[in-house]
VEXGUTI-774463 format. One line per field, with one value per residue (C-alpha): residue number from 1; residue in three letters; x, z, y. Coordinates in steps of 0.02 Angstrom, whole numbers, always signed. Layout:
N
pos <- [NUM_...]
code <- [ALA_...]
east <- [X_...]
up <- [Z_...]
north <- [Y_...]
end
This chain:
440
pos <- [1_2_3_4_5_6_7_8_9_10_11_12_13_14_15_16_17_18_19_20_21_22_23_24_25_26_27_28_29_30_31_32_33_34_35_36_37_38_39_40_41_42_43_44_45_46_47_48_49_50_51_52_53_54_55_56_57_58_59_60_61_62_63_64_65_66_67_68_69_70_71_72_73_74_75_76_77_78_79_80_81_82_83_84_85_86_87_88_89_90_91_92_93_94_95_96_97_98_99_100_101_102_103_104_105_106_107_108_109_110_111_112_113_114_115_116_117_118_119_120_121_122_123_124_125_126_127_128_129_130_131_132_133_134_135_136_137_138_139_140_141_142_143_144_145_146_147_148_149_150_151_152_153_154_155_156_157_158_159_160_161_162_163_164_165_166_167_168_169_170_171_172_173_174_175_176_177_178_179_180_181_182_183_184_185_186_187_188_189_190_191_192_193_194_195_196_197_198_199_200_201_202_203_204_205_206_207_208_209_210_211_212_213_214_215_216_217_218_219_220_221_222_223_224_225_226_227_228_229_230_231_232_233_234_235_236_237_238_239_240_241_242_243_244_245_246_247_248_249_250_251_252_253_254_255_256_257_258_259_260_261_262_263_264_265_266_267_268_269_270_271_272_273_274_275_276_277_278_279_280_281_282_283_284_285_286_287_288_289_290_291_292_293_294_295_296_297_298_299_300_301_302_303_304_305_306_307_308_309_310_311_312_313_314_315_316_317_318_319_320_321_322_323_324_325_326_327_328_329_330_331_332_333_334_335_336_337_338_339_340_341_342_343_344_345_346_347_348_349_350_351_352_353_354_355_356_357_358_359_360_361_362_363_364_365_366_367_368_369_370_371_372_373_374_375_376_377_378_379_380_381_382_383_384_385_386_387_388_389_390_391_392_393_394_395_396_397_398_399_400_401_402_403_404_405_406_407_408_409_410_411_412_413_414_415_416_417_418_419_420_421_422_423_424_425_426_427_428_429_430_431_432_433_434_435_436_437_438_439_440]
code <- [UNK_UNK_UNK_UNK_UNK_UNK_UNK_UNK_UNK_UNK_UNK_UNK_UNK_UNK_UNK_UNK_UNK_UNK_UNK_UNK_UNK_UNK_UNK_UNK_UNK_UNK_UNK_UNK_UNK_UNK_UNK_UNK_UNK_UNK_UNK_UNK_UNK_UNK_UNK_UNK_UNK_UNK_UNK_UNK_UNK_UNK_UNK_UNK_UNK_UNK_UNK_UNK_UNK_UNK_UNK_UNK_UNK_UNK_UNK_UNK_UNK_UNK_UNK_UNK_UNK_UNK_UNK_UNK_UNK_UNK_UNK_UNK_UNK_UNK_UNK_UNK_UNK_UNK_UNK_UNK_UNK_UNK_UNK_UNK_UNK_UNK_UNK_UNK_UNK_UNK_UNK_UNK_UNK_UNK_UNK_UNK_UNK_UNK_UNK_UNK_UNK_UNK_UNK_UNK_UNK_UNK_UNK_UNK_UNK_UNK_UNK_UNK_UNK_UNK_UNK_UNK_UNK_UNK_UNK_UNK_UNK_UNK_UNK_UNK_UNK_UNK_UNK_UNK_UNK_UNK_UNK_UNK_UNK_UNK_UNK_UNK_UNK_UNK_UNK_UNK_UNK_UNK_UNK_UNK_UNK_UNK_UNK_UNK_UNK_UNK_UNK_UNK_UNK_UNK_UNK_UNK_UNK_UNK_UNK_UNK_UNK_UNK_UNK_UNK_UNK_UNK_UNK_UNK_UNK_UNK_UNK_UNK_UNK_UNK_UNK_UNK_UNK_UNK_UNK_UNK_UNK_UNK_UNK_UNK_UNK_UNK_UNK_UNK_UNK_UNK_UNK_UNK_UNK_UNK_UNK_UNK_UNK_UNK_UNK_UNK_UNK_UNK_UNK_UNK_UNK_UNK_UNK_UNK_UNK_UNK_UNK_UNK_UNK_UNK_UNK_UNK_UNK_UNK_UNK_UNK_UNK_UNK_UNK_UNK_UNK_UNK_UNK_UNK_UNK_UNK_UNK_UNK_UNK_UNK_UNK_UNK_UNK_UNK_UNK_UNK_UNK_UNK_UNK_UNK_UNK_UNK_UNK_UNK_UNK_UNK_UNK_UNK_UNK_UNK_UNK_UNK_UNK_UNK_UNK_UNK_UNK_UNK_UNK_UNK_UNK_UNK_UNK_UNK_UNK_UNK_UNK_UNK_UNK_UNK_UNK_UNK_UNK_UNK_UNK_UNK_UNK_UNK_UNK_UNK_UNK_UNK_UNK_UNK_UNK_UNK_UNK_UNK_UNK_UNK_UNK_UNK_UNK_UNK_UNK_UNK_UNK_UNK_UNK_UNK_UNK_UNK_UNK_UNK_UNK_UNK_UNK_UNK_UNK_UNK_UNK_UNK_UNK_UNK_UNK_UNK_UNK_UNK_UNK_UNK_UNK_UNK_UNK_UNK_UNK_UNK_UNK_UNK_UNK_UNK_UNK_UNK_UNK_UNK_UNK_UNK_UNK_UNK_UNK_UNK_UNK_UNK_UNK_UNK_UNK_UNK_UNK_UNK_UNK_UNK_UNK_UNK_UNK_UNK_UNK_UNK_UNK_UNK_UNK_UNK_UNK_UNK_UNK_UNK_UNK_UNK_UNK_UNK_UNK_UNK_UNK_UNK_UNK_UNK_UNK_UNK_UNK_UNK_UNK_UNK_UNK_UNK_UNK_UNK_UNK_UNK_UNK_UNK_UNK_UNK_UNK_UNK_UNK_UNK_UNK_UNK_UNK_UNK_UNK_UNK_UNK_UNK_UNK_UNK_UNK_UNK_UNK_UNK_UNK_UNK_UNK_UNK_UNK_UNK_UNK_UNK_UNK_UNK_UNK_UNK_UNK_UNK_UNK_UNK_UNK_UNK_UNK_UNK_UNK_UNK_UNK_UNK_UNK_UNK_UNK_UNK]
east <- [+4774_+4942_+4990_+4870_+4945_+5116_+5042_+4952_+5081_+5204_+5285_+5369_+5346_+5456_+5464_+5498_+5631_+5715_+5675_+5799_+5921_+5949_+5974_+5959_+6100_+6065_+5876_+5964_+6044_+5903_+5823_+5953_+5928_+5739_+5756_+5904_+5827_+5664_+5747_+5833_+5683_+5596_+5730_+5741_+5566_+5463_+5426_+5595_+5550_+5440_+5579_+5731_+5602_+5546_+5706_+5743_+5620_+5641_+5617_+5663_+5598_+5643_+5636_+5619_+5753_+5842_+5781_+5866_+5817_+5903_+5844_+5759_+5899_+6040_+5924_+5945_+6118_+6162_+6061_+5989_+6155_+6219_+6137_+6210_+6386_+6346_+6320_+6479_+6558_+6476_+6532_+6707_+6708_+6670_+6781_+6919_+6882_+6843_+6838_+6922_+7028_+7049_+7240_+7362_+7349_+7179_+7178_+7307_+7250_+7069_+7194_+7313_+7175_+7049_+7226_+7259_+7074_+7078_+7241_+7248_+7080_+7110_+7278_+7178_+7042_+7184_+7260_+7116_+7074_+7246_+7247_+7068_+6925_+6857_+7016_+6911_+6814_+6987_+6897_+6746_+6796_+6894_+6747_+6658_+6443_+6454_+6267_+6261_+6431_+6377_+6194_+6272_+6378_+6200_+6138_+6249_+6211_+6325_+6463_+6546_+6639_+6592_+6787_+6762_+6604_+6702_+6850_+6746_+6663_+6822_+6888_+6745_+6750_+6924_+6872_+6735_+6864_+6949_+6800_+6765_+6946_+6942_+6788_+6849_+7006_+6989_+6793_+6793_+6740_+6766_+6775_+6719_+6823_+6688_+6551_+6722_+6754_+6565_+6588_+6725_+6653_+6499_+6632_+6722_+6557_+6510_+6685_+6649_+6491_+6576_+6716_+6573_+6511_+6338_+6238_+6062_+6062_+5935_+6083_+6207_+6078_+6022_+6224_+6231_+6107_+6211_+6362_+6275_+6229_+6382_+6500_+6371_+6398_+6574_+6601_+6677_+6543_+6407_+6385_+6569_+6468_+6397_+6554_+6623_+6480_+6508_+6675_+6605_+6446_+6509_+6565_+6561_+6411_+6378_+6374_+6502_+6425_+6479_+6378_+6245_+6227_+6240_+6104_+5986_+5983_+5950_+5815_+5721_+5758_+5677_+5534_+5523_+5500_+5365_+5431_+5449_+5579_+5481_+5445_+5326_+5375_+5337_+5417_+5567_+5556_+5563_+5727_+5798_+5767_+5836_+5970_+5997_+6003_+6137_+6263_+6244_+6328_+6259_+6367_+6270_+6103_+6115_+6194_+6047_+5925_+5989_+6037_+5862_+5816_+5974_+5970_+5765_+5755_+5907_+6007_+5856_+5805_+5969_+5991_+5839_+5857_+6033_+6018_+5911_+6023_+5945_+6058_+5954_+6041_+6201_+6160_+6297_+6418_+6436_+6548_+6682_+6686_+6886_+6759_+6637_+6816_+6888_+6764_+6743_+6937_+6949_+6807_+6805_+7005_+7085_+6975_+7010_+7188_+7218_+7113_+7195_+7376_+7384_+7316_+7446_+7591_+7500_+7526_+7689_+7741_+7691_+7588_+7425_+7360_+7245_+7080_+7034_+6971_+7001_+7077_+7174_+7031_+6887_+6971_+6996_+6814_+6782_+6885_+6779_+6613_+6730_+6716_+6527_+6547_+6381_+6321_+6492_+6544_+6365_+6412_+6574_+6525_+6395_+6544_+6672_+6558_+6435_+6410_+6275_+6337_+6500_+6400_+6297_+6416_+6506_+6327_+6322_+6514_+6453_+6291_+6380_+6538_+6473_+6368_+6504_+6587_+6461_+6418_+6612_+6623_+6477_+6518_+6708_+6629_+6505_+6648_+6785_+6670_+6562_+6423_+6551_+6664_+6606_+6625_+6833]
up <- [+6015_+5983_+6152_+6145_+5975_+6038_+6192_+6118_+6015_+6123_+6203_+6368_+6525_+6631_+6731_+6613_+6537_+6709_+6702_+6536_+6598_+6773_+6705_+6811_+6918_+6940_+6976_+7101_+7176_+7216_+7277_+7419_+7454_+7486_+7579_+7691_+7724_+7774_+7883_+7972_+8002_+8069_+8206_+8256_+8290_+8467_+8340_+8345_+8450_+8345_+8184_+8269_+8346_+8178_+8108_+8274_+8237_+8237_+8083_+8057_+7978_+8033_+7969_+8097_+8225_+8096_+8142_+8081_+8160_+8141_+8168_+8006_+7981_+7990_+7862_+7768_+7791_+7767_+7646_+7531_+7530_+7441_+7300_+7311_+7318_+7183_+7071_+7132_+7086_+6890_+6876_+6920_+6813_+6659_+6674_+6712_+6549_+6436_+6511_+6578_+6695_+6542_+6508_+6625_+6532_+6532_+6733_+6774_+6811_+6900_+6995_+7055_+7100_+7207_+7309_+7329_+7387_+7469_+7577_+7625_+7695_+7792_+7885_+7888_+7991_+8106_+8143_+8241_+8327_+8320_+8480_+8530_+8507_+8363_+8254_+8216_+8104_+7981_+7807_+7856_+7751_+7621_+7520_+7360_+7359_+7139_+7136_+7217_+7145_+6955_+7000_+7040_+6875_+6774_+6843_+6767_+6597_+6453_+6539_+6579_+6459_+6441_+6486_+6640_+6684_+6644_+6742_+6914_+6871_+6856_+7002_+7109_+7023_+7104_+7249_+7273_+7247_+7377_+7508_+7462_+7534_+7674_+7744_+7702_+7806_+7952_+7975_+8000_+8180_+8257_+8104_+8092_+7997_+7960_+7866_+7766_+7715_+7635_+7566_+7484_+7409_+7346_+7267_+7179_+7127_+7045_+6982_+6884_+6830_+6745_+6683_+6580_+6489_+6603_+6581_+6662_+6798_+6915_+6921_+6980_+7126_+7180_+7225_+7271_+7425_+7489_+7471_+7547_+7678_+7716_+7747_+7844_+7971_+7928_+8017_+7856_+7818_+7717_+7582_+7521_+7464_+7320_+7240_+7245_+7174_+7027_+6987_+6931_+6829_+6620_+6547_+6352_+6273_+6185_+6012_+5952_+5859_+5686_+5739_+5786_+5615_+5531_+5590_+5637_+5442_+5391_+5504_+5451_+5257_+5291_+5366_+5220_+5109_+5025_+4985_+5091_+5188_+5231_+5445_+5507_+5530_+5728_+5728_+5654_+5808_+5904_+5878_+5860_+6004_+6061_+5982_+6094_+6233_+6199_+6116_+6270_+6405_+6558_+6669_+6567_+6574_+6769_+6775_+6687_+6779_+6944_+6911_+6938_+7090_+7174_+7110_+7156_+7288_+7385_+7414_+7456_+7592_+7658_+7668_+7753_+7881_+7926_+7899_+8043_+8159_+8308_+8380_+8564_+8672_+8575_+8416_+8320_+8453_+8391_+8266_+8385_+8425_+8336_+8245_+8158_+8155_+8074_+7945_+7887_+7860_+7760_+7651_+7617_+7616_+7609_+7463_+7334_+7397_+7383_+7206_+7122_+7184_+7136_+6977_+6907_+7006_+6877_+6714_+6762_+6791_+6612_+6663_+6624_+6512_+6556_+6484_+6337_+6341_+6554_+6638_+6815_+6874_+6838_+6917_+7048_+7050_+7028_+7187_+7284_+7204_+7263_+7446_+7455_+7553_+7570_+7556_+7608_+7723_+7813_+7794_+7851_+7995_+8053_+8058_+8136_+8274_+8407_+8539_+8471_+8533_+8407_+8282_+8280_+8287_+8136_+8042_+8059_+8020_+7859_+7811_+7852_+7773_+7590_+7576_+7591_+7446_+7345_+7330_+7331_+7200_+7102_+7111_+7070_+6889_+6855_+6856_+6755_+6629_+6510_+6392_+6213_+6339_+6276_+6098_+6164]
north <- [+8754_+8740_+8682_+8537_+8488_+8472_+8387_+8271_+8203_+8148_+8313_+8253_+8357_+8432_+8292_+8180_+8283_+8280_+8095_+8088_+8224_+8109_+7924_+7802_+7838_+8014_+7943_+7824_+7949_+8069_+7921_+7898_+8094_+8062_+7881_+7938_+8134_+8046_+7915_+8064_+8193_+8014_+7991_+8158_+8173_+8123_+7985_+7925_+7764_+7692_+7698_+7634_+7479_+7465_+7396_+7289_+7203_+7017_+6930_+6755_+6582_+6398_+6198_+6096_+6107_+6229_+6433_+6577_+6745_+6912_+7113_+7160_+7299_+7143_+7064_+7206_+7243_+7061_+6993_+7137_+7230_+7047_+7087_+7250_+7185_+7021_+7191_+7268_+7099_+7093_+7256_+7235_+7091_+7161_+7283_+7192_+7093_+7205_+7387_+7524_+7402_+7290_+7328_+7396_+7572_+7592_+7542_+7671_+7814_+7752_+7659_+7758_+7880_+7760_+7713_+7895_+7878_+7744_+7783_+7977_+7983_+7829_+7922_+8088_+7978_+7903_+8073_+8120_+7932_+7853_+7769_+7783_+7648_+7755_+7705_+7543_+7661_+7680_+7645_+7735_+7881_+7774_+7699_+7831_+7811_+7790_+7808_+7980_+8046_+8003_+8081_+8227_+8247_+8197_+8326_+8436_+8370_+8407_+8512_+8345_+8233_+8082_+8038_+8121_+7986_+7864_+7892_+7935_+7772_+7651_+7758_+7705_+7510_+7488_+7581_+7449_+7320_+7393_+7405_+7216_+7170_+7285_+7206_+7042_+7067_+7183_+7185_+6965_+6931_+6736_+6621_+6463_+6336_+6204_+6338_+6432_+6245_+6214_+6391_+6348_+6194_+6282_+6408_+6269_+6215_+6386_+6372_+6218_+6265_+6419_+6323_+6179_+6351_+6319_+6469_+6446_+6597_+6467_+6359_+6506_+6595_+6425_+6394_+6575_+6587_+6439_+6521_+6674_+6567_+6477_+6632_+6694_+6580_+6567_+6735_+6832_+6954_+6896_+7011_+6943_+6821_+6919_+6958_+6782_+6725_+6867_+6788_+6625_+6723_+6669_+6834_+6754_+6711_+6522_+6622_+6726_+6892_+6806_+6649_+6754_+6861_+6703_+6634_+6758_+6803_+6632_+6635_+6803_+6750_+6582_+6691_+6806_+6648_+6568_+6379_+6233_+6288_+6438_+6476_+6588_+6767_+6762_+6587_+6669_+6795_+6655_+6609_+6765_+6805_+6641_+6681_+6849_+6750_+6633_+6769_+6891_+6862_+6791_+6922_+7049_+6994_+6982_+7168_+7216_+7139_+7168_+7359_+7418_+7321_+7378_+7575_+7594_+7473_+7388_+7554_+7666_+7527_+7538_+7711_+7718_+7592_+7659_+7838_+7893_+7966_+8020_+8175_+8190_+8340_+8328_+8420_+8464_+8463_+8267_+8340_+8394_+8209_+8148_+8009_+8135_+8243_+8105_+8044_+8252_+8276_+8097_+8138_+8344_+8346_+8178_+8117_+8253_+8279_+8082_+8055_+8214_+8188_+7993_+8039_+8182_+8062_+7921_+8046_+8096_+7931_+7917_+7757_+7824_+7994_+8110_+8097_+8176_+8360_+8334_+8465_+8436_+8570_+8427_+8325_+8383_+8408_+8245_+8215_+8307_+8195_+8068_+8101_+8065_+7912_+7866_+7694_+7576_+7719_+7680_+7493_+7494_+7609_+7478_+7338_+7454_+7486_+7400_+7564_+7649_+7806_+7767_+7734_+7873_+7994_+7910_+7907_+8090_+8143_+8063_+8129_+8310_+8277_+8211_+8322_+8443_+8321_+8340_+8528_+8593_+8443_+8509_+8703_+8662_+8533_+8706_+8852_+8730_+8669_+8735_+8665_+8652_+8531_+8385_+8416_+8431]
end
């Protein structure tokens, strides 16, 4: 009886308890575990035809003369993996305005660490392909997966500081930044001058949108798919696009929080009131609410909004349609290959060596301080959660490489070699913390 009491009113289940204990990134995570394990079993089964013709299928739409027609796994690579990187790009915003990467002592140590991350792994990769056609594959093992490497520490609940969180998160902020200008720079094929010039006028258009203080979003995606659309064709990859257009989203809201108090109390007095200055009490909702929207940011409110859709939807689609590595007669002898070689030593070795070296060189610089009841131990850990290079690894592996055969020994150096990353990463956070940590 006293069970279905406590069930009845309002005792969660296990499930939802792990539902709470994940988040949403730890939720996003496992759901690029499940999209990516499925895609794999799929390809490796006599099935295997019918999921790589699947996502070569051609999917396109036209306007008269005008037709646009691309493999459904380009349209997903190219056009839902925008949104992925316009959410990179709000991110990295906010940060730089008022977060971690806000001040030049706050940045320090997440940014001494992603170049540490960023660069070792990248040499580690060469010394196996240097002068080979698989050295096009370079920042394969540079790039962190964020979604997979903070589900992983969420799953280990309260042994982490918070500090630590936040530091793996920065670390992987700049690393995106990094990615973004990588991909910008040495993954641009023929460009063409005449669709980088309307690009850039739709830019400066977003530009001076932001700078008038306009803050209707229509206004900002309407400009965006055109941008999106333009560097398409420019030859620059596509998804570029999305952080661009990030740049221009208004980080300040029309009210300040002053402005906002103000008014919001005049409003729920004069709905409170009897005389003839009196509102009704929804009416006084009304503009409340109102008022919510023009004090938070726009930036914000499109973070929000898109932080869902890319967690649940956008990164499990693309996991799934590039995941599904079909091995055929070679097995695991791909990983003798200097690629797979390559991609494993950048990832399980040059990730935590870089992260963890560029960090204590950052301290004892006496640029940055160590976080707060962090020990050189978790972090080191966190290195290792570092090295999951999931999600821009498997993007930048599709733009280093056309041969399929490259590309699918690159696909599964990586599924291998993070999730290496991430269990060393995990085991080394569980014996150097302990559940009183975060009270440090």
């Amino acid at each position: 009886m006293a069970q279905a009491n406590s069930t009845t009113t309002g005792e969660k289940t296990l499930f939802g308890k792990l539902i709470d204990e994940l988040g949403p990134a730890g939720l996003g995570g496992l759901g690029l575990v499940v999209s990516s394990a499925l895609a794999f079993i799929w390809a490796n089964t006599p099935y295997s035809g019918i999921y790589h013709d699947l996502f070569a299928t051609p999917v396109g739409f036209g306007i008269g003369t005008f037709s646009l027609e691309k493999p459904l796994v380009l349209w997903i690579n190219d056009g839902l993996m925008a949104i992925f990187f316009l959410l990179i790009g709000l991110e990295i915003k906010r940060e730089l305005i008022d977060g971690t990467l806000s001040t030049f002592r706050k940045a320090a140590l997440p940014l001494f660490a992603a170049i540490g991350g960023i660069a070792v792994p990248a040499l580690f990769y060469l010394a196996f392909t240097a002068g080979t056609p698989g050295a096009q594959g370079w920042a394969i093992p540079a790039a962190t997966d964020i979604a997979f490497a903070l589900g992983i520490m969420a799953l280990l609940g309260d042994r982490v500081p918070v500090s630590l969180k936040v530091f793996l998160t920065a670390v992987a902020v700049v690393d995106d930044m990094g990615a973004v200008l990588i991909i910008a720079i040495f993954y641009t094929s023929e460009v063409s001058v005449f669709a980088l010039v309307v690009g850039a006028a739709i830019f400066a258009a977003l530009v001076v949108a932001n700078r008038l203080q306009m803050r209707h979003p229509i206004l900002y995606i309407v400009l965006g798919v055109g941008l999106w659309f333009a560097v398409l064709k420019s030859g620059v990859h596509a998804t570029v696009a999305g952080v661009l257009m990030a740049l221009t989203i208004p980080a300040r809201g029309e009210l300040s929080g002053g402005q906002f108090l103000e008014r919001a109390r005049n409003y729920i007095e004069r709905g409170d009131r009897e005389d003839d200055d009196a509102i009704a009490p929804s009416t006084a909702v009304h503009h409340v609410r109102g008022l919510c929207n023009d004090t938070e940011p726009l930036l914000v409110r499109m973070e929000h909004a898109l932080q869902p859709w890319v967690l649940f939807f956008v990164m499990p689609v693309f996991a799934f349609a590039n995941a599904g590595v079909t091995l055929g007669d070679a097995g695991l002898s791909t990983l003798g290959d200097p690629i797979a070689l390559g991609i494993l030593a950048g990832l399980v070795l040059g990730k935590p060596l870089g992260v963890t070296a560029m960090a204590w060189l950052s301290v004892q610089l006496d640029f940055a301080d160590r976080p707060e009841g962090v020990t050189w131990a978790m972090l080191h850990g966190t290195g290792w959660l570092a090295g999951i290079g999931f999600t821009m690894s498997l993007f930048i592996s599709n733009l280093a490489f056309t041969d399929p055969a490259m590309l699918t020994t690159a696909k599964f150096g990586l599924l291998i070699a993070s999730g290496i990353a991430g269990v060393v990463g995990a085991s080394l956070l569980l014996m150097n913390t302990s559940e009183t940590d975060t009270a440090n």
